[in-house]
NUKE-582803 format. One record per residue (C-alpha): z, y, x; residue in one letter. Coordinates in steps of 0.05 Angstrom, whole numbers, padded with zeros to 5 digits, always signed. Example, Ala and Ser with C-alpha at 12.3 -4.5 7.8 and 13.67 -1.06 7.14 Angstrom:
# residues 2
+00156-00090+00246A/+00143-00021+00273S/
This chain:
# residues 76
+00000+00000+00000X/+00018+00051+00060X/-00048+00044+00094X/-00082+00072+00034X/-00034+00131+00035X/-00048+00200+00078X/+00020+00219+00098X/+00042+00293+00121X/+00104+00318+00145X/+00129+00385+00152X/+00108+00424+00214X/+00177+00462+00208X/+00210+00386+00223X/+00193+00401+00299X/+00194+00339+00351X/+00260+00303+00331X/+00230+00258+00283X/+00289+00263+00234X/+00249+00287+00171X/+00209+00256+00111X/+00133+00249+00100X/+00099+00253+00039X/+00033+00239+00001X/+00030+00284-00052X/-00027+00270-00115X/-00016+00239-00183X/+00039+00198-00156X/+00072+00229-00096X/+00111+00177-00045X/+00169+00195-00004X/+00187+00161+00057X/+00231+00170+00126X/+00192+00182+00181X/+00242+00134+00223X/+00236+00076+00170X/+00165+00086+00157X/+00161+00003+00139X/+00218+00004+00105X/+00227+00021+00033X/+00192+00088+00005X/+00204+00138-00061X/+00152+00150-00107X/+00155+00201-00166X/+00105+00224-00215X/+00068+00298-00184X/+00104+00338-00245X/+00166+00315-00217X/+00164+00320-00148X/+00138+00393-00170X/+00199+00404-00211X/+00230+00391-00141X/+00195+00437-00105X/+00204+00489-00155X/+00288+00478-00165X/+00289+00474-00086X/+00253+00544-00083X/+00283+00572-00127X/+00350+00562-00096X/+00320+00577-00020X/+00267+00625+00009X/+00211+00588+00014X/+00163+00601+00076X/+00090+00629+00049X/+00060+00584+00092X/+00086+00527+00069X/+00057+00488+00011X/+00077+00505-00055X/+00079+00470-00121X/+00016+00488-00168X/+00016+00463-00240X/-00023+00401-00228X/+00038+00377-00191X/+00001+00356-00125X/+00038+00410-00085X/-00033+00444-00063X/-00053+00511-00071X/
């Protein structure tokens, strides 16, 4: 199922490696980036856009980084 996926972390998670990646579309999957065989979160794109909205709502979010759009897929 992975190798089907295009993953994409942060750049902001800088060299340490201790951050998630995600695939954002119709589904979006979740997964650790130090466990990337190991078990992985998916949600539904209006949900993981409710997520990015509560999140920046509560937090500045950078302009350059992606933000939620109403098809849920988290791309401008």
């Amino acid at each position: 199922m992975t190798s089907e996926i295009t993953w994409h972390k942060s750049t902001y998670s800088g060299a340490s490696g201790n951050c998630v990646e995600v695939s954002e579309g119709p589904t979006t999957h979740i997964r650790d980036t130090q466990h990337r065989t190991q078990t992985q979160l998916s949600v539904s794109g209006s949900e993981w856009n409710a997520l990015l909205h509560t999140l920046c709502s509560h937090w500045p979010c950078p302009s350059t980084r992606v933000t939620p759009n109403s098809e849920g897929t988290g791309e401008p």
